[in-house]
N, C-alpha and C positions, 0 to 999 in steps of 0.2 A: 464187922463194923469197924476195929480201931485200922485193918488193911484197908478201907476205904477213907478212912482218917489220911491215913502216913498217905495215901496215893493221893489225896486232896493238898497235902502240905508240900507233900514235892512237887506239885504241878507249881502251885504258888512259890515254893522258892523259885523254881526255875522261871516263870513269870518276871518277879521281883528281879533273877538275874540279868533276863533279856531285857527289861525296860531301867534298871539302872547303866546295863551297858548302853543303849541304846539315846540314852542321854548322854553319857558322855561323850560318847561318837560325836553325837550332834555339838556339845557345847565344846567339842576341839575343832570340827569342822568352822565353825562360828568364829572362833576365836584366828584359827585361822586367816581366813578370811577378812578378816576388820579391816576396815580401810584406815589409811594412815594417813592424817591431815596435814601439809606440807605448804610452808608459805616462805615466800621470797620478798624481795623489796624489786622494782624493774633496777635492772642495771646494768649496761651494757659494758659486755656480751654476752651476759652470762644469763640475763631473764631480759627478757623482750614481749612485746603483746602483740598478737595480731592487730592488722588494722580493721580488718570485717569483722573477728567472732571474741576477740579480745582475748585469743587465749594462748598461753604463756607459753612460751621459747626459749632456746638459744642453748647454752652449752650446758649447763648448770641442771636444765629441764633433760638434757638429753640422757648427764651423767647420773640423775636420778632414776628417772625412767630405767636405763642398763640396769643399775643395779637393785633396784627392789622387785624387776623383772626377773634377774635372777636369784633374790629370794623368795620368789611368787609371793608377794605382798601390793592388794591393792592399794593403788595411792591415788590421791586427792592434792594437787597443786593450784595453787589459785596464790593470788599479788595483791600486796597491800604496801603503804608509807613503811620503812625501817621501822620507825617508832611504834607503829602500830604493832609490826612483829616482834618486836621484844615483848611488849604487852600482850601478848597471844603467849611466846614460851613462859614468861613466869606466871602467868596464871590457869596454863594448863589448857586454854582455849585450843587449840594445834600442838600438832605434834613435834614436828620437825621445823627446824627452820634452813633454810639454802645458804652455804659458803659462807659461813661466819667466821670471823675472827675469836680469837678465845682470849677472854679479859678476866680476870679476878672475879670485879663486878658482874659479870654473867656466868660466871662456876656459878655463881648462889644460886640460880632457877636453870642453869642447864648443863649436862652433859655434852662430850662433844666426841666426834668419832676421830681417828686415824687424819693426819692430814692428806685433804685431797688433791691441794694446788696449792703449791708456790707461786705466787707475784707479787714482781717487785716494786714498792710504789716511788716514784721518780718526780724531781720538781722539770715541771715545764715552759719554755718560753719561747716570745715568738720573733721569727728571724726579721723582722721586717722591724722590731723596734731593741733586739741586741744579736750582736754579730755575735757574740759566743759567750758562756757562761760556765764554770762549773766551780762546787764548793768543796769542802770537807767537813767543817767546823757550822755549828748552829750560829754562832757570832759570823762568820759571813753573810750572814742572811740579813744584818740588821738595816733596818731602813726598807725592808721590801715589803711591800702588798703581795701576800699568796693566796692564791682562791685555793677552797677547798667544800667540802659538799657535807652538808647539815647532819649531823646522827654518825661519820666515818670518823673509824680511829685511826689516826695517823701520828700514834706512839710520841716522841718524842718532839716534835714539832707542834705536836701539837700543846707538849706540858710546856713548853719553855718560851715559848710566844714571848710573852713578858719581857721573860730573863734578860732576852738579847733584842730584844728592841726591833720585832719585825711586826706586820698585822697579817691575822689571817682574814680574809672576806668571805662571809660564808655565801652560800647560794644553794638553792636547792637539787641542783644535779649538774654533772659534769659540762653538758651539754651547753649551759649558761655559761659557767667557766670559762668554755673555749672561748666563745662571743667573746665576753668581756675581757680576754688576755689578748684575743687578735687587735679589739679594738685600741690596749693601749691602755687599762682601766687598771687591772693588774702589774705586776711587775712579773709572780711565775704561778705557774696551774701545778698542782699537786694532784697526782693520779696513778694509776696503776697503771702499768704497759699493755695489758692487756686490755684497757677500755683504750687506749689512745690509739692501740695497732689498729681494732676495729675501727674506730672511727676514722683513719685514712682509707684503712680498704673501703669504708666505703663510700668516703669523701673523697677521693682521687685528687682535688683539687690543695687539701691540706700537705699533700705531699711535700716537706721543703716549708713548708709556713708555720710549721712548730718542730722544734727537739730539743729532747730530754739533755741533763745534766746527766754525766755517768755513773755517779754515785749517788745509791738509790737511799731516801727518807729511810726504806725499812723492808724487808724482803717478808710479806705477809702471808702468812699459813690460812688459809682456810679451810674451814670443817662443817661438816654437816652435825648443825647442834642439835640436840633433844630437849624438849620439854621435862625436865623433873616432875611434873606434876600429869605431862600427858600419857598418854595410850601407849610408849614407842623405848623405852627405857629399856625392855627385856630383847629389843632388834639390836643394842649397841653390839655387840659379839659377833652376832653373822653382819654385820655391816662392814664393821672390821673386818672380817673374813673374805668379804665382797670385795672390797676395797685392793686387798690385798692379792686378791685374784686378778682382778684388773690390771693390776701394774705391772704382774707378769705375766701375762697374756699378750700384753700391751694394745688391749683394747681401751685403758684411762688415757692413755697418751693421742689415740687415733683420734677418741674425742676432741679431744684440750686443742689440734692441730686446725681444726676445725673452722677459728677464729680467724 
């Protein structure tokens, strides 16, 4: 009787063994797995929408895609207002946010990976209402109308507005900017090179009807930031890792050329 005992307890341990393993399998499988929620603001060239299925583009969606492809991590990309996306990373709604800039104010709700791109943001003007321009000094600036786009940091131009006596006009994306600098409404367009390059490639006719000042506002980092509160906090390590595979591969740069 108690050898059919002991042989009843060891079936059940080993039972107990294979269905607690058998769980955890499953709940690393699972966790594995998780899809990781990723949101951008549009901005060209780096997020872009389709015009039939609306669904998100451009270099930014590509440099994502590479690399959580190769972390095998599914992702979940989808586009919303800037403002809306901060309010997504500090409250944990989404995981990730696309090419952010790193400020003080967002360490407090976010982590931030490895920088992925440099670009430089440069003021702009247009040759049809000055033959040449360039500054050094923030007091050169005074007396000018700069466009600039609702929610973007643009560091020091953007604190000293006041100080020296210039205005910024806001607008809601670069796109209006241009309009309004061609027209004569502005005095210079503050932007990044890489949204202005795209936009001659593919305005052809821009060619020659705007350029940059050679000295840039501010040469901007951007990073793939984390939600503190979301699902994606424990990926900052292999991202970085990711990241930094890229760059010596130089498959981050094959992207970026892209533009």
């Amino acid at each position: 009787m108690s050898r059919l005992i002991k042989q009843t307890r060891i079936v059940a341990y080993v039972c107990t063994f294979l269905f607690v393993g058998m769980f955890l399998t499953a709940t690393n499988v699972c966790a594995q797995q998780a899809e990781i929620k990723i949101s951008s603001d549009p901005w060209v060239p780096w997020v872009l929408s389709a015009e039939d299925d609306g669904a998100p583009y451009g270099i930014a969606i590509d440099l994502a895609n590479e690399i959580f492809s190769r972390m095998d991590v599914p992702i979940d990309i989808s586009v919303y207002p800037f403002k809306r996306c901060l309010f997504q990373m500090e409250t944990g709604k989404r995981d990730i946010l696309l090419m952010a800039k790193k400020t003080p104010e967002r360490e407090k709700f976010m982590l931030y990976s490895d920088v992925v791109v440099n670009d430089p943001q440069l003021l702009y003007y247009a040759t049809q209402h000055k033959e040449d321009f360039e500054w050094s000094e923030l007091s050169d600036l005074k007396g000018a109308t700069i466009g600039v786009v609702l929610g973007f940091d643009y560091g020091q131009l953007t604190q000293y507005a006041k100080t020296h006596d210039y205005s910024l006009i806001v607008s809601s994306d670069d796109d209006t900017n241009l309009r309004i600098l061609l027209a004569g409404r502005i005095d210079l367009l503050a932007m990044s090179r890489s949204t202005a390059d795209h936009m001659i490639k593919k305005n052809p006719e821009l060619k020659g009807k705007i350029r940059a000042a050679t000295n840039p506002i501010s040469v901007a980092e951007f990073h793939f930031a984390i939600s503190r509160k979301g699902n994606a906090t424990h990926l900052l390590p292999r991202i970085n890792e990711t990241i930094a595979d890229m760059n010596s591969d130089g498959s981050l740069e094959r992207i970026l050329r892209q533009q």
